[in-house]
N, C-alpha and C positions, 0 to 999 in steps of 0.2 A: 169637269166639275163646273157649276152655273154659278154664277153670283149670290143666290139666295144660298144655295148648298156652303158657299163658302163664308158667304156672310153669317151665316147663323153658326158655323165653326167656331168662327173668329169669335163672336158674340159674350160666350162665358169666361173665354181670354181678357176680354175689356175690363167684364162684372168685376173679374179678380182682381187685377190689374189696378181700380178705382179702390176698392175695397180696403188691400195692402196697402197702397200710398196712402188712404185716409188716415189706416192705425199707423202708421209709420215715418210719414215725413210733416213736417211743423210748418212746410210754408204757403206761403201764399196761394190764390187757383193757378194762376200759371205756371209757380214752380211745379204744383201738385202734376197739374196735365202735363206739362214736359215730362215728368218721374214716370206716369202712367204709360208714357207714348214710349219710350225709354224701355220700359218694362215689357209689352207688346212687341217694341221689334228686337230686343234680344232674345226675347223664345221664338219670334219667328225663323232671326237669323241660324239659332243652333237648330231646331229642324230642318233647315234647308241646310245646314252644315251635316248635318245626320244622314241628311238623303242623298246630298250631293246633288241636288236640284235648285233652280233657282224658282220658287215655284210662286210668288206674287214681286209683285212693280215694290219695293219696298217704299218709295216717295209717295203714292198713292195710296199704301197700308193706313201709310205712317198720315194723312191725309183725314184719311177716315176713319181711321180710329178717334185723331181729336174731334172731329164732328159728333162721331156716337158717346164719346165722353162728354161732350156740352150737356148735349140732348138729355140723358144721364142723371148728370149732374143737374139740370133742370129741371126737369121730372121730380127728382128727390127734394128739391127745395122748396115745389110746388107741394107736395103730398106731407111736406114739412110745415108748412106755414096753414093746412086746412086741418093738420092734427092737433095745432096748439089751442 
């Protein structure tokens, strides 16, 4: 499986992941991205527990998930501030 195949997997994981912690936890952007990165790798870890495979670097998941959450998260603030 390539990077892009796996990256775009991962991808709606993230969406969600940001989505939940927005309706659901009160604090701050770091708490929030700790929550989201938190969230990401415990579904990762129960499917690799499901398979019985160890099947991504989880330090590097866990890596790039907060980069794609920045980016994310910037995006939306950007598209935020051109809609008001």
């Amino acid at each position: 499986m390539g990077f892009l195949d796996i990256g775009l997997r991962l991808f709606p994981l993230i969406l969600t992941s940001i989505e939940s912690v927005e309706r659901f936890v009160r604090g701050k952007g770091p708490e929030k991205e700790d929550a989201a990165v938190t969230m990401v790798d415990t579904i990762l870890r129960t499917v690799e527990a499901g398979t019985n495979k160890d099947l991504l670097n989880d330090a590097a998941v866990n890596a790039a998930t907060r980069d794609v959450i920045k980016a994310v998260v910037s995006l939306q603030n950007v598209v935020k501030t051109k809609g008001a």
